[in-house]
Each structure stands twice: as C-alpha cells, then as structure tokens.
DRENFI-985527 format. One record per residue: x, y, z of N, C-alpha, C in turn. Coordinates in steps of 0.001 Angstrom, whole numbers, plus 500000, padded with zeros to 6 digits. Layout:
N
XYZXYZXYZ;...
END
This chain:
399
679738128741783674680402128156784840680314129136786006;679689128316787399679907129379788273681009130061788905;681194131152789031682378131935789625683034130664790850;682221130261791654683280128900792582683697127710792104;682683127150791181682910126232790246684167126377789240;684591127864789186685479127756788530687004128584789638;686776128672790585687322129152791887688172127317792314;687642126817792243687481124781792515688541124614791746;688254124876790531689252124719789401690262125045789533;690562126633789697691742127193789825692713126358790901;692133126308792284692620125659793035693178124508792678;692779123194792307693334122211791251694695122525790446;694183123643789664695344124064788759696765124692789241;696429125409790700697227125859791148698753124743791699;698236123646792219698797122781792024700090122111790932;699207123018789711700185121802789078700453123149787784;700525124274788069700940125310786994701935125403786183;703292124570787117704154124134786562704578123164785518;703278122691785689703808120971785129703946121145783721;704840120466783209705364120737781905704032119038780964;704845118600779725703733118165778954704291116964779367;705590115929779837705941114487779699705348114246778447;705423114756777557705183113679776353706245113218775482;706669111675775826708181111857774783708596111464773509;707166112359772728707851112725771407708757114197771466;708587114960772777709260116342773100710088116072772875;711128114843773259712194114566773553713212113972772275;714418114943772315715107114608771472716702113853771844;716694113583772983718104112799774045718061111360774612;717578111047773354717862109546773890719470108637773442;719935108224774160721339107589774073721383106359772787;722457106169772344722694105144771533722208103879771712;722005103588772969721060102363773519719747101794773006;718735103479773101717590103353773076716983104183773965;717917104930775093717224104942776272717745106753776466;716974107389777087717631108991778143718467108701778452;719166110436778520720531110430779181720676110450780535;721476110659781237721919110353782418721207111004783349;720565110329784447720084110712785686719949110864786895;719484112266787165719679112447788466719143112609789939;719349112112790950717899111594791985718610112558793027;717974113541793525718220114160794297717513113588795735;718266113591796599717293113256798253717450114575799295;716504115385799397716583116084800188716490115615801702;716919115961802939717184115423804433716948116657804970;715343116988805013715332118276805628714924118468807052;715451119702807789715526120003809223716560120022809771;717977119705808744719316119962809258719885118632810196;720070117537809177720899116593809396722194116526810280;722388115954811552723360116075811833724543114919811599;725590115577810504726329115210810560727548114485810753;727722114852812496728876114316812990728575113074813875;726991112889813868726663111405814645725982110717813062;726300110909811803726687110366810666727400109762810323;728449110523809963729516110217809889730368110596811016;731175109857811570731369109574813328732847109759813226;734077110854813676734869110252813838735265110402815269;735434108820815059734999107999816496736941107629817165;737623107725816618739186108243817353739564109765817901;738143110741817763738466112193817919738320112267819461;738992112660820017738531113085821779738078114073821861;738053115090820594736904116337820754735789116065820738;735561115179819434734075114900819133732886114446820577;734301113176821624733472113059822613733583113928823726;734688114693823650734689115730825037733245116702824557;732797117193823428731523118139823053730863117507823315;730744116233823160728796115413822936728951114120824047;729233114506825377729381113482826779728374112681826503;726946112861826090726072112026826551725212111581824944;725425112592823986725106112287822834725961111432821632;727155111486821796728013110865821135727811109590820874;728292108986819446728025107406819366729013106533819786;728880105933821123730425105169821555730779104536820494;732310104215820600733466104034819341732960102521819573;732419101564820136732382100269819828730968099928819320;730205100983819064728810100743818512728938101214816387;730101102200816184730261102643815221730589101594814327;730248101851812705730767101038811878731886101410811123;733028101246811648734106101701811227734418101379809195;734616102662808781734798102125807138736314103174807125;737223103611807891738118104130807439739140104188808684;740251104931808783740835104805810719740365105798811162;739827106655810638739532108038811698737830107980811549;737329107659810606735886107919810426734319106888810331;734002106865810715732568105383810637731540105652810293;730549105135810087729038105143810085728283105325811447;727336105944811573726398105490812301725913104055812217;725354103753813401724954102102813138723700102044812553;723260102559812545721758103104812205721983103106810180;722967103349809771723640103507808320723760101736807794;723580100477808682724394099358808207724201099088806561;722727099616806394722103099085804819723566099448803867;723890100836804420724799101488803018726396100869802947;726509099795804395728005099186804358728221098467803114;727567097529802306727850097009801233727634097837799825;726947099121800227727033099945798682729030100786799144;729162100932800309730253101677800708731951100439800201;731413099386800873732163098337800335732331097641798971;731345098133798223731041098252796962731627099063795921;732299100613796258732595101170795819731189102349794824;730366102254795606728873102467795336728440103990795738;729637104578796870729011105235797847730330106333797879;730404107782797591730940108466798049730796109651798977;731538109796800007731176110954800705732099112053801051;731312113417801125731792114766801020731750115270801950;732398115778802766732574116085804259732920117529803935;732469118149805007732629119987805234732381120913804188;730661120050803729729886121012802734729346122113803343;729523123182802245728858124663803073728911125680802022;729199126501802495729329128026802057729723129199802692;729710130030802225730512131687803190729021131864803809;729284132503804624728506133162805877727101132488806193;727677131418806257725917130814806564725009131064807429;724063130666806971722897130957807619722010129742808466;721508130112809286721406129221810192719833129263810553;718883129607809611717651129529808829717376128603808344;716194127644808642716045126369807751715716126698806592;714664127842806473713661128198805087714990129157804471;715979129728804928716795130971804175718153129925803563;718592128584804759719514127791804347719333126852802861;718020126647803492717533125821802407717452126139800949;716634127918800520716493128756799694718159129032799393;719152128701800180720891128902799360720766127689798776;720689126449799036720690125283798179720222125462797916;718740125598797385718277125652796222718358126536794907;719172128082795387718957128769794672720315128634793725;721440128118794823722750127956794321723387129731794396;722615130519795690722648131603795705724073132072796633;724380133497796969725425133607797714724386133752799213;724998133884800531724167134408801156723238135480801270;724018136380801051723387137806800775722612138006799708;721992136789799157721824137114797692720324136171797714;719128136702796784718251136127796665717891136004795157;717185134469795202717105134639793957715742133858793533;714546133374792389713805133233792476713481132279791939;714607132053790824714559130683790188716048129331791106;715329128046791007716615127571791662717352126710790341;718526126229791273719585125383789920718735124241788824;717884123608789455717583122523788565716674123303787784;716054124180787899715033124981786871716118125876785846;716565126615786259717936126979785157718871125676784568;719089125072784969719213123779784370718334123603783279;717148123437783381715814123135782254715963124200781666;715757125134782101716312126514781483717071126036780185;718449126176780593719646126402779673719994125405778699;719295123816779200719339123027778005718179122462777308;717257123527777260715922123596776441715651124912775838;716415125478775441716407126523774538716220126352773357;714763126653772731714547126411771539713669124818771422;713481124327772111712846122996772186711716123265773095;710742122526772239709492122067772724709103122086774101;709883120994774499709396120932775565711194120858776794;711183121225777920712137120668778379712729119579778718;713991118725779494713831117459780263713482117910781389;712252117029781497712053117287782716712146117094784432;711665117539785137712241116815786517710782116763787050;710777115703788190709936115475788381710349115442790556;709083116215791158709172115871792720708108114837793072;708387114170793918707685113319794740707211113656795676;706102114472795549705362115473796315704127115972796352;703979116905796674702104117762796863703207119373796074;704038119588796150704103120827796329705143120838795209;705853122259794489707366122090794051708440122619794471;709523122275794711710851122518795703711007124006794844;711773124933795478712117126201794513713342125394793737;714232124666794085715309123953793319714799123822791868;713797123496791411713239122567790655712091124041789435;712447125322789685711712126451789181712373127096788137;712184127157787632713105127808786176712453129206785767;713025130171784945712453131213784249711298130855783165;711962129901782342710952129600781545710427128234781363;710955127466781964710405125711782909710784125712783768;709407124199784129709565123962785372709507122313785612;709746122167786829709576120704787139708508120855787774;707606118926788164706537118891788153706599118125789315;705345118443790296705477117568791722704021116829791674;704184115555791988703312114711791850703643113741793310;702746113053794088703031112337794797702384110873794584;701287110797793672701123109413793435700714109842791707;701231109037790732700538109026789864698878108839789431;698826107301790286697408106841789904696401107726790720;696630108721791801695809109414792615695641110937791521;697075110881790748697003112072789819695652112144788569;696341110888788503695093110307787218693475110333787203;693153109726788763691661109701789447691322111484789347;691912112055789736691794113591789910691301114103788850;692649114091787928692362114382786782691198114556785760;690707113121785937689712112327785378688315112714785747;688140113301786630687561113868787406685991114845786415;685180114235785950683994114271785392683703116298785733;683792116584786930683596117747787105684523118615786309;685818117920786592687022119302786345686934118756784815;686681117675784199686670117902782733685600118855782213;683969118961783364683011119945782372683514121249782650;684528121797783295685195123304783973685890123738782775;687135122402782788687731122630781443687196122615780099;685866122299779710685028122482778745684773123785778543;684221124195779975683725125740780105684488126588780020;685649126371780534687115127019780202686987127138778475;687306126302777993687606126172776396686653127019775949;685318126954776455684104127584775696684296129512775718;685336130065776593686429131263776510685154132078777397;684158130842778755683364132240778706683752133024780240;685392132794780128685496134036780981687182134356780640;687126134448779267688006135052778382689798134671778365;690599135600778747691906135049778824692180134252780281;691466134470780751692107133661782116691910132175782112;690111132233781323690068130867781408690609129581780573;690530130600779345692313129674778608692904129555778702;693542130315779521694890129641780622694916128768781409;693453128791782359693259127878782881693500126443782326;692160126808781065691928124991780337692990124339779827;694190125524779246695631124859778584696360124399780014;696232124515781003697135123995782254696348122759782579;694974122341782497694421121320782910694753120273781895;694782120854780394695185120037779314696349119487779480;697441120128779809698993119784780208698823119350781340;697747119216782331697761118857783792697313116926783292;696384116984782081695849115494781645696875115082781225;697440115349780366698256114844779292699361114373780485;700114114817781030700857114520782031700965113360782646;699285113816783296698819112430784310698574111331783504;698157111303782659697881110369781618699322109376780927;700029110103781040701287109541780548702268108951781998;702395109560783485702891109001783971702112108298784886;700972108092784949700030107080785109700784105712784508;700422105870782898700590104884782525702529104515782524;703430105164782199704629104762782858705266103654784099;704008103938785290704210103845786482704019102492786348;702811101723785443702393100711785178703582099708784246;704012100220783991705132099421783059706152098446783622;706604098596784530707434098034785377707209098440786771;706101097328787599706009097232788877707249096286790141;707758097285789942708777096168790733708748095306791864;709569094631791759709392093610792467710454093408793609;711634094594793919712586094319794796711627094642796437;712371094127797048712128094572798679711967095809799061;711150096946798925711574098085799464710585098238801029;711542099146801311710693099204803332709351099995802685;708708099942803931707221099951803823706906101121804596;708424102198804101707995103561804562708052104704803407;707169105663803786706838106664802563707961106760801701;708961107138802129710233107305801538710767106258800669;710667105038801365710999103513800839710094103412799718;708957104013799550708386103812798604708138105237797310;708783106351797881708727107049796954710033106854796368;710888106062796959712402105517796114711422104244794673;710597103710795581710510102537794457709403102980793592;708463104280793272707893104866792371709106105250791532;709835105743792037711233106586791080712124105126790346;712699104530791020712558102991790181711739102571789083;710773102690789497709622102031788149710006103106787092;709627104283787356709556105320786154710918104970785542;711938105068786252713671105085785839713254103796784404;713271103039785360713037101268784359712150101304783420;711171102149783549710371102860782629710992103654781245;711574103516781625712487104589780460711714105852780821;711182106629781420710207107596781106711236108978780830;710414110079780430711584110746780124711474111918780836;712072111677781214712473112681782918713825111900783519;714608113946783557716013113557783576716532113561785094;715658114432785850715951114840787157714889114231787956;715099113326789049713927113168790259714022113508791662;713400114109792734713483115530793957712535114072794869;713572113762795979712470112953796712712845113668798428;711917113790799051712276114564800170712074113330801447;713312113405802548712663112892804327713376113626805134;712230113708806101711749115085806814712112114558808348;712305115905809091712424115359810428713991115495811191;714623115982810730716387116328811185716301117065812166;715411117906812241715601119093813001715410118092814886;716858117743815006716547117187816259717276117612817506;717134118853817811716639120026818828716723119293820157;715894118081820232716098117360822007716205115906821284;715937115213822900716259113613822236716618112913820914;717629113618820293718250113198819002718811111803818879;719127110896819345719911110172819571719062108997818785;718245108336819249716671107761818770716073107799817528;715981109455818167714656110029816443715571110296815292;717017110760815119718297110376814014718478109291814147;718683107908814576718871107177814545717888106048813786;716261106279813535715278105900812951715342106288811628;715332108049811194715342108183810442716812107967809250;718084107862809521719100107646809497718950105877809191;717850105337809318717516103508808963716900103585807884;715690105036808069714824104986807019715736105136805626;716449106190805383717309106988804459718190105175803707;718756104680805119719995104069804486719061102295803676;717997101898804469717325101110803561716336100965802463;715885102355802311715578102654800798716351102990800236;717966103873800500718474103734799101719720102389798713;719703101847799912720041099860799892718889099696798705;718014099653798924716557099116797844716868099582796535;716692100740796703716647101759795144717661101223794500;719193101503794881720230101388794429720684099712793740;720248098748794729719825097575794500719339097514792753;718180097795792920716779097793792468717989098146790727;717858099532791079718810099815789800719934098785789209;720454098793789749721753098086789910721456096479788921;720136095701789893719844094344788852719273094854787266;718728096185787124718024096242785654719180096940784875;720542096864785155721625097318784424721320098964784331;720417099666785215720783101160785049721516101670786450;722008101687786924722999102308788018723712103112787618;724652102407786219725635103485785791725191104683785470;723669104776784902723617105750784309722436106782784947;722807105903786346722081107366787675722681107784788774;722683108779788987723552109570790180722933109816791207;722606109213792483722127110131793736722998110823794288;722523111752794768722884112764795792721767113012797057;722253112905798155721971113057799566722320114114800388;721119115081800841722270116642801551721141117048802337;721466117863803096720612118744804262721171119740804025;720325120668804654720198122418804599721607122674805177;722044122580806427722979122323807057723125121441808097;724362121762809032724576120786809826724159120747810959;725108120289812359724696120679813670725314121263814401;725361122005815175726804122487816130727569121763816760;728516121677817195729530120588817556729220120044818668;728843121075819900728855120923821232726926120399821256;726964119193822009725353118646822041724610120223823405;723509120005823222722551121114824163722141120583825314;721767121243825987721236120865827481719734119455827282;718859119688826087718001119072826075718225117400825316;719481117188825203719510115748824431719538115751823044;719966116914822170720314117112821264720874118372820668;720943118816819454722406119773818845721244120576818171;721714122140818090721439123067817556721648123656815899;720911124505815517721252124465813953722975125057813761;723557124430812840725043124380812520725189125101811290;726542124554810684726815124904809290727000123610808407;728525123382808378728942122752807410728326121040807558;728330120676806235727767119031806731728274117923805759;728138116808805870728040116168804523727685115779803424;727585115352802647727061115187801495727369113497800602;726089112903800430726107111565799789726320111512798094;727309111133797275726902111087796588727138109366796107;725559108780795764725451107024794996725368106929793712;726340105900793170726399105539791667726568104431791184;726729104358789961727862103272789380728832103323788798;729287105074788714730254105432787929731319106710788641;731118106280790023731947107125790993733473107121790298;734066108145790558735668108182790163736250108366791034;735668108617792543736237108436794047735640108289794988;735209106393794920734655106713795904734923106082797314;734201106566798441734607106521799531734822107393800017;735755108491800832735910109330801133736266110261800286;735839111302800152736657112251798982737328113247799782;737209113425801007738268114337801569738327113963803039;739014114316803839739208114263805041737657114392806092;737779114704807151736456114816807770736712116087808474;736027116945809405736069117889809788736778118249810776;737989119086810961738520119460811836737529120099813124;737633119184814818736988120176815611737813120694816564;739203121078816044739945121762816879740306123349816317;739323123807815254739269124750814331737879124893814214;737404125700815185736161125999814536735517127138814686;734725127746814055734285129177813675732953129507814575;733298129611816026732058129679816984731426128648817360;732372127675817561731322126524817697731201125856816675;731145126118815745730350125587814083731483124798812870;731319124300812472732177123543811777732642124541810758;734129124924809651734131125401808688733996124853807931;733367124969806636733070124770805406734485123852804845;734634123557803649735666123010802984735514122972801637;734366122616801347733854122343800061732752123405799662;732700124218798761731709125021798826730190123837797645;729302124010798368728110123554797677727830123362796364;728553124655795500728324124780794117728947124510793595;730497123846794023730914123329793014730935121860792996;730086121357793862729566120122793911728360119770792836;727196120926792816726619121221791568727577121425790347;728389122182790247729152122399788718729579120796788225;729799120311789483730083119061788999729352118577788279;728373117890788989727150117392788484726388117538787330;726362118879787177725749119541785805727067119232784332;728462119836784512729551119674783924729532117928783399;730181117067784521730356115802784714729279114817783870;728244115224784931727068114477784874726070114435783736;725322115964783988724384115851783190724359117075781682;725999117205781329726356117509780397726391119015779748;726469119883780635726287120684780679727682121300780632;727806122714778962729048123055778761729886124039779750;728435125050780120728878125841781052728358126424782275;728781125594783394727789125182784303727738126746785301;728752127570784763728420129193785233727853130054784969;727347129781783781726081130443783230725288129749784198;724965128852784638723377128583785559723696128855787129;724999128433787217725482128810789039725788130448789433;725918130629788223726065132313787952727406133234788931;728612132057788697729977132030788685730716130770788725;732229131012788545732785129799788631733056129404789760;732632127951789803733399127314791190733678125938790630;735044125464791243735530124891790734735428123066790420;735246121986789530734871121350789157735593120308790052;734587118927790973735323118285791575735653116894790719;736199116080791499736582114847790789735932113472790845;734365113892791309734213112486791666733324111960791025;732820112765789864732230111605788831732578112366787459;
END
C-alpha cells in the first residue's frame, strides 16, 4: 500500500476513531418490555442563546427599560404564566407546555463564568469548575462508569461530522455520524476495503492494525445503523430543516429500538451580536417545530415516557441590548427540559431577577451540574452521579 494511499485512509479513520461497535448483542439493558433503557436526547443551541427574549418576562419594566428597541412587546408574547411568556417565535412548544410536556429552568450557570464560547462551552461539556480543565466530558464518563467490565458500552451517538468533547470518555466513546446511508456508501467504499486488506496484511506493522481494527468497527457500525435507520421510516411531519430532520433520523433509530442510550443533536447560530430580533426569532421556529415533530413523533409510538430531552446553550445574553441591534455574551440562561415523565413541569423556579445583577449579567441560580446529577441519578440510573461530576451537587426534582 502506498504511503498516501494509506495517508487517505488514515484520514477516513480519523473521523470515526471513536466509534464504538453498535452491535446489540454488546448489550445487556434491555427493559422488561423488550426494549433499552431510558433515553437521552441532548440539543445543543450553540453561540449563546438569548434567554430573556425566550423566555420573556413581559410584566418586568427592567427587562424593557434595558432592551428599548430589542425587547418583545408584552402584546406579541405568549403568555404561559403572570410574570413569564414565550417568545412568539416558540408557538409549536404551547401545546407540549400545555401538555404538561415541557419544563423549564431559569438562571442556569455556574461560579465565575466565562464568557468564551469555546471555554463556556468546554464547562458544559466537561461538567468542569471554571478554573478547571478537563479532557474527558460527562456523557463519556457516563459510558465510562456504566461499562465497566462489558464489552462494549451504551452508546451515544452525535448527529454530526465531528464528536462533541461531552460525548469523550477515558475508555469510550460516542460516535458522530451525520447520515447513516452516506456512512454506509463510504464505508463500502471498494478502495478503503483494499487499504483495510493491506492494513490486515500487517505490511506496515502496529499502526496498520490499528488502523484496519477501526475501519472494521468503522463497518460494522455503519452497517448496523444503516440498516436501523431503515426500519422505521417515519412518517410524521417534520420541517424541512437540517435540524427538523436530524430530530426525525433520531426518531427512526429511537423506534428502532437501536441500542444507543444517549443522542447529541446540535443548532447553530445564537451568537446574535447585531440584528437579533429576526435571526433569534427564525431560529427559535426552527428549535420549537422540530421538537413539536420529534416529541409528537415519540409520543404516537408510545415511547415519550421513556425519553428525556434537554435543550441548553453555552450561556446567556447580557441584560442591557448593544448599540448594534443585539446583546452581548452573558451568563446565566435557561434550560429545556421535554418528556413524558416530568415531575414538574412548567416552571421549576422563578425567572431571573434584573434588579440584582452581577455587572450587568444575570446571577446564576441553578448550578449546571446538578441538573446533570439529575439526569444521570433520576434518569439514566446512575448510583453515584459524583463519581462522574467529580463532586456533589445537589439532586433536582424534576424527573
């Protein structure tokens, strides 16, 4: 094999180094049903979501004395409480909210934040302190800690080109894929099978068996959620945007039974710096009618109960709007969490005081991780969710 020919390869492989095997004879957690245990859909909202033209409270005279020209007038809001509303741009999520479908977490954060998209972001994911770096994130210590001694892990899966650090473990990992059947064509791929031949044939010793065992786990993979994807093509309404449709790939697999416990779907674009009003307001349609769809979607094949979304950004926005038609990077923000087995939902706490605030910036209320302890504790069964958060914080109440 030539040195680029097998340079080609690597590249390929690099891609997908992580990817664990999806094969589910690995799997030893299937429920009394028939089916995996409980799951979890993470939505990342990256570029720093703002918040307070989110969730609106639209009786505050601070909110509009800061944001004169950005603010959402109180007769455009969708009022779901006396002090607090939707954006209008949110209507999809009024009947999951009226539903009892929909809870939300107001004055998520942490101590000394950071106001870094790539350093904010790397604290959620790492479940780190500020000052503190770390290399693996929560959902990979997660795989971590409840695959000890087993084959293979549960795995998680991103809807992607790339893998989130969230999703990195010490000794697993989750796997980022953005189309199956494009995975599969690749795969399949006549060249990279004679590489991986040449690989096998050891004639460029330990590396290239490393190589050929990652392309092997790179087939086997594609091969299996290829065919998954095929099992249940659904048939609900979803919008006919990337997002809308990387909700309804995650659907199929779910209905799929496939076995993958965690799914990472990312929409991009928060960071809205000038004319915010518009470009949050689009994407804020996109968000709320794919997971109207998804949630839907779930909901008719009797699995809802037994999936959890969560919805979050890096952070928030600053209180006071900017000279250019939109808000600067913030702190504290909110947080979505969708189910069928909420234990509070609707508001779970008050909304943000802006007659108290720490430079401008909203304070925190809720620290981040113990919104994770939850989740892991609560959710996805986990005895001691401080061994992976790597302290205690304290367990909330809402699922």
């Amino acid at each position: 094999m030539k040195r680029r020919d097998f340079l080609r390869a690597s590249a390929l492989a690099s891609t997908s180094l992580l990817v664990p095997s999806f094969l589910p004879a690995a799997f030893g957690g299937r429920m009394s049903g028939g089916r995996f245990g409980k799951i979890l859909v993470v939505i990342q909202l990256s570029g720093g979501n703002d918040g307070l033209n989110t969730i609106i409270p639209y009786r505050n005279d601070a909110y509009y004395r800061s944001r004169p020209n950005l603010a959402i007038p109180a007769a455009e809001v969708l009022p779901v409480g006396d002090e607090l509303g939707f954006n209008p741009a949110l209507q999809a999520l009024r009947p999951l909210y009226d539903g009892g479908l929909l809870s939300i977490i107001n004055s998520v954060g942490y101590p000394n934040p950071d106001r870094s998209h790539f350093r904010s972001m790397d604290i959620w994911h790492t479940a780190s302190d500020s000052s503190q770096y770390l290399s693996t994130g929560w959902l990979g210590r997660y795989l971590d800690s409840e695959c000890a001694g087993c084959e293979q892990p549960y795995h998680a899966l991103e809807l992607d080109d790339s893998l989130s650090l969230a999703l990195k473990g010490r000794e697993h990992n989750g796997f980022a894929m953005s189309d199956a059947r494009q995975l599969k064509r690749t795969t399949d791929n006549r060249f990279l099978q004679a590489v991986g031949k040449a690989a096998h044939d050891h004639e460029h010793g330990e590396q290239a068996a490393y190589l050929y065992k990652v392309m092997v786990d790179t087939q086997s993979s594609a091969d299996y959620l290829f065919e998954q994807s095929k099992v249940y093509p659904s048939k609900a309404p979803y919008p006919l945007t990337p997002f809308g449709q990387d909700l309804k790939k995650v659907a199929e697999l779910i209905t799929a039974d496939t076995a993958t416990r965690v799914y990472y779907v990312n929409l991009t674009g928060f960071d809205t710096h000038a004319n915010q009003k518009n470009r949050q307001g689009r994407l804020l349609k996109q968000l709320a009618e794919g997971m109207q769809a998804f949630v839907m979607d779930l909901k008719q094949n009797g699995l809802l109960d037994d999936t959890l979304i969560m919805a979050f950004s890096e952070f928030g926005r600053r209180v006071k709007q900017n000279a250019s038609g939109g808000t600067d990077h913030g702190t504290a923000n909110n947080v979505f969490l969708l189910g069928g087995q909420l234990k509070q939902p609707g508001f779970f706490n008050p909304g943000p005081n802006l007659l108290d605030l720490d430079e401008g910036d909203l304070k925190y209320q809720v620290d981040f991780r113990s919104l994770y302890a939850t989740i892991l504790e609560n959710w996805l069964g986990v005895k001691a969710p401080k061994d992976i958060l790597g302290g205690e914080f304290g367990v909330l109440g809402m699922v």
